[in-house]
Structures are given as C-alpha cells and as structure tokens.
C-alpha positions in Angstrom: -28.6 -79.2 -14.1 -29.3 -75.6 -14.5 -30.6 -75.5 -10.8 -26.5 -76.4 -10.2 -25.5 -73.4 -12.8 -27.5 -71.1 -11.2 -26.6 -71.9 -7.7 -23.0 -71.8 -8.5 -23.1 -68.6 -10.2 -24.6 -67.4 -7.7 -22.0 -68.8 -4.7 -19.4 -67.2 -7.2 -21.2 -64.0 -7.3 -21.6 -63.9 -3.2 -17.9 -64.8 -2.9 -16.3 -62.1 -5.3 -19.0 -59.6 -4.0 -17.5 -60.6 -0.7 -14.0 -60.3 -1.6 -14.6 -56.6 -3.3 -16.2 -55.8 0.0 -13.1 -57.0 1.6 -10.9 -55.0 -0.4 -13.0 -52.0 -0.7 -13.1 -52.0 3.2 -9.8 -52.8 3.7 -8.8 -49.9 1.0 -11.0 -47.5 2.8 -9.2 -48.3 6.2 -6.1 -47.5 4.2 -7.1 -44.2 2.9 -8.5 -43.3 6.5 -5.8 -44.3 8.2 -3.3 -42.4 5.6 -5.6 -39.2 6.1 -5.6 -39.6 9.8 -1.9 -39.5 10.2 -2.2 -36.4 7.2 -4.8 -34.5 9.2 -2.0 -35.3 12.2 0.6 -34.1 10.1 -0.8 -31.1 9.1 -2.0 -30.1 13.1 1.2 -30.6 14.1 3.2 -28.3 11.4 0.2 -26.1 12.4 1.0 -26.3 16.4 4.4 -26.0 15.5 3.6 -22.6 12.8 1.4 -21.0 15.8 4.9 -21.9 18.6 6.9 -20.8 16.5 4.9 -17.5 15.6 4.6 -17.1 19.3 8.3 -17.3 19.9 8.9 -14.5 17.3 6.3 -12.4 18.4 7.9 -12.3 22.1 11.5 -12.0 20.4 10.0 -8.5 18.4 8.3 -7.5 21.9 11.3 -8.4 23.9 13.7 -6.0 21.5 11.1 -3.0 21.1 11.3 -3.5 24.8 14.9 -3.2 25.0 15.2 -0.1 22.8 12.6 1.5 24.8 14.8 0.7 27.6 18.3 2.0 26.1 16.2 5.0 24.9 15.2 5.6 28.4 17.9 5.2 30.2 20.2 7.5 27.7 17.4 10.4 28.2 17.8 9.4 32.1 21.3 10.0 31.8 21.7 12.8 29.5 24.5 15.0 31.0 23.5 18.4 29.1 21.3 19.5 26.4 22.0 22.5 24.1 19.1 24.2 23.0 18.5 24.5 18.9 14.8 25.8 20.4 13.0 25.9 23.2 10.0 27.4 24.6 11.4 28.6 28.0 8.7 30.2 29.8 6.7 27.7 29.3 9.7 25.3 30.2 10.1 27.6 33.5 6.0 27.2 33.9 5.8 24.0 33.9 8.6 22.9 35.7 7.5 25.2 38.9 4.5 23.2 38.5 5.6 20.0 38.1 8.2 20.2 40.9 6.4 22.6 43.3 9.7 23.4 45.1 9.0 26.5 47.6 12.1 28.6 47.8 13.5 30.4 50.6 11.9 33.8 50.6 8.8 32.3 50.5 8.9 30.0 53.1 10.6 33.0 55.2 7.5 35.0 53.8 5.3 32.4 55.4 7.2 32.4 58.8 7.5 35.9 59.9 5.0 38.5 60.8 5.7 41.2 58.5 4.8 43.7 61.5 7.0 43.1 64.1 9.7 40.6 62.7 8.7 37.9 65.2 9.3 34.4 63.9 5.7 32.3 63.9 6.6 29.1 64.5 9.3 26.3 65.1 12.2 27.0 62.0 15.4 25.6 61.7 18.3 26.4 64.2 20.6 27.9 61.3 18.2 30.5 60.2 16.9 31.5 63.6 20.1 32.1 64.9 20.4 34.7 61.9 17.2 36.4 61.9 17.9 37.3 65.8 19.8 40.4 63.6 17.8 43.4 64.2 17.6 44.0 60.6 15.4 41.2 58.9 14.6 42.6 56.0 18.4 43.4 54.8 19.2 40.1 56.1 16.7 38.4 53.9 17.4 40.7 50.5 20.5 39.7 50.5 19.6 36.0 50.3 21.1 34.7 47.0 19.2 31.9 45.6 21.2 28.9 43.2 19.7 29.8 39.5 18.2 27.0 37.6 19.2 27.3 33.7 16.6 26.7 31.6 18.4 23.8 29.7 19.2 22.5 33.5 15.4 22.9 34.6 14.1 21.3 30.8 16.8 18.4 31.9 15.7 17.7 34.6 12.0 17.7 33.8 12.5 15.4 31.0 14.5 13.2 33.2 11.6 13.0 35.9 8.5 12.6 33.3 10.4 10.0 31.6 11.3 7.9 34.6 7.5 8.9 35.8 6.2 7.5 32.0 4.6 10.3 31.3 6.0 10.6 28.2 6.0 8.4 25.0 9.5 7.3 23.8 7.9 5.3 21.3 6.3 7.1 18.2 9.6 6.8 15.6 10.1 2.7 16.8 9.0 0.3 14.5 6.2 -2.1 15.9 6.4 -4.9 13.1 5.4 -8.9 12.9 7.6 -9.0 10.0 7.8 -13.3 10.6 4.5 -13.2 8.6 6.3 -11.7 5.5 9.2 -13.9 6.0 7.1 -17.2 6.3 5.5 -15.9 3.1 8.9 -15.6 1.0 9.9 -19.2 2.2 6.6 -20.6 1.2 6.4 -19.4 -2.4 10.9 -20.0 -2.7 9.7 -23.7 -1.9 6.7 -23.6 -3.7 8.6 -22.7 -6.9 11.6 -25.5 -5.8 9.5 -28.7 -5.7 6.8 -28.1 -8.3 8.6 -25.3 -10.9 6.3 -23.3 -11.2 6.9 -19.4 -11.8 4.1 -17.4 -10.3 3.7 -13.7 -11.6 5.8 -11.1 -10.1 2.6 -8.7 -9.6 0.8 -10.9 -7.8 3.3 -11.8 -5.4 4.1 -8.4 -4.6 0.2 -7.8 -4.3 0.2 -10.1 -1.7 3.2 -9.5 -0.1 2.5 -5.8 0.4 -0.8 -6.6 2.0 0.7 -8.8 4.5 3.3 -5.8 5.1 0.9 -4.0 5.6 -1.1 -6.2 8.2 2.3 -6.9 9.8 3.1 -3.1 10.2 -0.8 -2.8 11.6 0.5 -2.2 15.4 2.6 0.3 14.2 -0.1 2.3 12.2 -2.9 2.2 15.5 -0.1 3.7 17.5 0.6 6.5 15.4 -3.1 7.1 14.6 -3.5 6.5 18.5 -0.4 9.3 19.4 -1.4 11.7 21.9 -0.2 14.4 25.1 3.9 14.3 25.5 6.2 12.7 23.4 10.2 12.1 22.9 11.1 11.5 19.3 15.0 11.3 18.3 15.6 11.0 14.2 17.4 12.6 11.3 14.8 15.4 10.2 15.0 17.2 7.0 14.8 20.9 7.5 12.0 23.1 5.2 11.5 26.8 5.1 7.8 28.1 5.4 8.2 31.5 4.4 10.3 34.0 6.1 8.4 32.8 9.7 9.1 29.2 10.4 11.1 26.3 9.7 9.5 22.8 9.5 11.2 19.7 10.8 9.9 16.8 9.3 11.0 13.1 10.0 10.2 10.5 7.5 8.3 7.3 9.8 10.8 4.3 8.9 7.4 2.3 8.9 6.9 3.7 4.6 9.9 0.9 4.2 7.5 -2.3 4.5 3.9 -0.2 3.2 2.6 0.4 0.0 1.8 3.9 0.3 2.6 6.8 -2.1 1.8 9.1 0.8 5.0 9.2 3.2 4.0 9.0 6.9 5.7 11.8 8.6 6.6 13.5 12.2 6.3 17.2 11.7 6.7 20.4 13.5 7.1 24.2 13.2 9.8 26.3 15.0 9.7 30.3 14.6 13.0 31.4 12.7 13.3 34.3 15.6 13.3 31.6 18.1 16.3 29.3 16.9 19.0 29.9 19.7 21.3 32.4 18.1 24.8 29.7 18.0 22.7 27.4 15.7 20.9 30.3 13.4 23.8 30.2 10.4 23.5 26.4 10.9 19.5 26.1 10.2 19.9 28.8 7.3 22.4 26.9 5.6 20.7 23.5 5.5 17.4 23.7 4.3 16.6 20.6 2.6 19.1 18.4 4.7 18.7 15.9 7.1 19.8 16.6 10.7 19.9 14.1 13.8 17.7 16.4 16.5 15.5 15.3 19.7 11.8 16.9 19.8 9.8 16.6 23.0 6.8 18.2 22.5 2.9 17.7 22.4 0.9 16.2 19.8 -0.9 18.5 17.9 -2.5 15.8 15.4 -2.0 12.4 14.8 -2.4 10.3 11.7 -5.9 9.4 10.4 -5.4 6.6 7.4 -8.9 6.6 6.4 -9.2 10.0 5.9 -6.0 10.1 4.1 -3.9 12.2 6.7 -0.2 10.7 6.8 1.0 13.7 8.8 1.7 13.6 12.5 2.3 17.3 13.5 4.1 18.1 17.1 3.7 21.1 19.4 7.6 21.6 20.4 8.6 22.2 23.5 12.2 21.5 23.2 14.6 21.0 19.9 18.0 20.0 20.6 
C-alpha cells in the first residue's frame, strides 16, 4: 500500500515538475521573445536617431555652405569700397605682386636699345609705326598710363583672392550641431509628460550647457585653428586706446550657446592718424557703439581655450 503512495507521489511530483518546466520554459520564451522585438525596437529608434542626425548634420553643412556662397559672391560683386582705413602701400605692394602686370614703359624699356633707339625684337604694329618718330624718348614720356585707385586696386585684389580661396570668409559664421541640444529639450519635455517628474533646473542647464558646448566644438577648433588672410563682416563696437589707436572689436555670436564668462572676440587696432579723413568726426563720435564694417586682414593671434585666451586679434589691411 505505501509502495502505491509513494509511487503516486512521486508520478504527481514528475508531472507538476514537468508542468512548471513547461511553463517556466514557455514563460522564458515569452520574455525572450518580448526582449528580442525591445532590443529591435530600440536599434531601430537608434538607426532612425543616427538618419536622422545625419540628415541635420548635412542640412547645417548645406546652409553654412550657402552663406559662404552668398558671402562670396557679394564680395565678388562688390561695385566699390570706401575706405574707413586702409594700409595703401602695402595694398599697392601687394597687388603689383600678386598681379605682376608689366606696364608699358617697361616693356618699352625692355624693347629698345637705349643707345641708338633701334627696336630689339618683333613689337606690335601700333607702336612700331610710332616709335619710327625720330624722337623716342619724348614720344615715350609722354605716354600716360590709366591710374589704379587704391580702393580700385584693394577691389580687385580682394575679388581675385576670394575667387582664388585664399582667403577665409568664415571666422564670424557659426559652425553648430545645435540638433543635439534640441533632441535634449524634447527628451526631458517628454520625460516630465509621461512620468511627472520635475527634474532640477541646475542640473538641466548643467547639462544642457555642456552639450552646447560640444555642439559649438567645430566652431571653437576653427577659431583656435584661424590663420593667414581673412574677410570678417559684423557690427563692431568702437574703443579708444589712448590718443593712438582705436580698437574694433566684434563680439563671436558663438558666446550665445557657451557658458563662458569670457566673451570670445575679433579684434583689431587702427591708428587714429590713419582713419580716412570723411569718416574721422564719425569714429570720434561713436566710441562705445556698434558699427556694421568689413575687416580683411591677417591674423595676428587666434584663440587658445586652454590657456584662457578668448581674443582673436587681426592685422588690418583694409576697414570699410
């Protein structure tokens, strides 16, 4: 009899030990099928994150691209420029150099004997016809060459470097994946939404600051990174060092999305003496105001973050 107990208990025992293997199995199947298709979820809305990050990143290329390209082509185009300052021997220096145009008188310098007046080699028709004259050298005195301005020689430099690229349009434009800031503030709005919680104000903007921050990173390299010729167009506050100079200074837009107590700035000196004499009254009377002006100039010294230096100071070779 207790043979039959015990061999029924036992049957029992196999078949509900069977049964919560069953269900245990089957429950584990469940929850590995459930985090399967979570796992899926989550690589998709992560595929689908990265695309979308993608996408923005070649929209904010695409439009820094474009306002390089307006920039360019309204620098190409410019149909004068008024002087406020401008370095114009140097302008006149390096404009001979960079175009290398021989004039006249020297390439009739090259072309006659200075002894006897006889022509050296093949030159046009037109001026051999006029150097038959017995006279050379009073024909060739009173050759009148056109006069470049120095406005219409800095013009046209300007125009041909920036067509060339070799000059950066670039320093004042904001470089910024400002998504990642975005995708931040949509987070924590829907975070709050579905489980009400309030999260503290200072740690948000801790973190939102820093992510500014890494957004803005391109920005930051390119002005630590600033070097040789650049074209900078902003409104620039006008200072007074001394009785000797006035210092233009342009306030980076970049300080909007950093936490930084130190303003980033474009600077540069111009000697009072060497402001163009129809815009003297005008600089004198608005220190401490901000004027739209155009710099092309050299940098002198670009920003250095770790070392604390948030000033990027300009050689000028043109302020107009």
């Amino acid at each position: 009899m207790s043979e039959m107990i015990t061999i029924g208990l036992t049957s029992g025992l196999a078949v509900i030990t069977a049964s919560l293997v069953y269900f245990y199995s089957r429950k584990q199947r469940i929850l590995s099928h459930m985090l399967y298709r979570e796992r899926d979820m989550l690589y998709r809305e992560r595929e689908y994150i990265e695309q979308e990050r993608e996408r923005k990143r070649w929209q904010q290329e695409r439009e820094v691209k474009e306002k390089l390209s307006e920039k360019s082509r309204k620098y190409i185009n410019l149909p004068s420029v008024s002087f406020h300052f401008a370095d114009k021997d140097k302008i006149k220096s390096m404009y001979d150099e960079y175009f290398k145009e021989p004039t006249i008188t020297s390439v009739i310098s090259e072309k006659i004997n200075s002894k006897d007046g006889k022509i050296k080699s093949a030159f046009p028709h037109i001026l051999e016809a006029e150097l038959g004259g017995s006279d050379i050298n009073k024909w060739i005195s009173n050759i009148k060459l056109p006069e470049t301005s120095p406005s219409g020689m800095f013009k046209r430099y300007q125009r041909e470097t920036i067509k060339n690229e070799q000059v950066d349009l670039s320093l004042e434009i904001i470089e910024a994946e400002l998504f990642i800031v975005d995708e931040f503030d949509e987070k924590i709005k829907e975070f709050k939404e579905k489980y009400g919680f309030e999260i503290d104000d200072t740690a948000i903007k801790t973190q939102r600051n820093k992510l500014q921050e890494t957004a803005c990173k391109k920005t930051i390299e390119k002005l630590e990174r600033a070097k040789d010729w650049v074209l900078i167009e902003g409104n620039f506050t006008i200072e007074k060092i001394g009785n000797e100079f006035y210092k233009l200074v342009l306030v980076h837009p970049v300080i909007s999305y950093i936490d930084n107590n130190n303003k980033i700035i474009i600077s540069c000196l111009i000697p009072i003496e060497k402001i163009e004499p129809s815009f003297s009254g005008n600089y004198a009377s608005s220190i401490g105001s901000e004027i739209p002006l155009r710099i092309y100039g050299q940098v002198w010294k670009p920003i250095n973050i770790d070392k604390k230096e948030y000033e990027l100071t300009i050689t000028p070779l043109a302020v107009y």
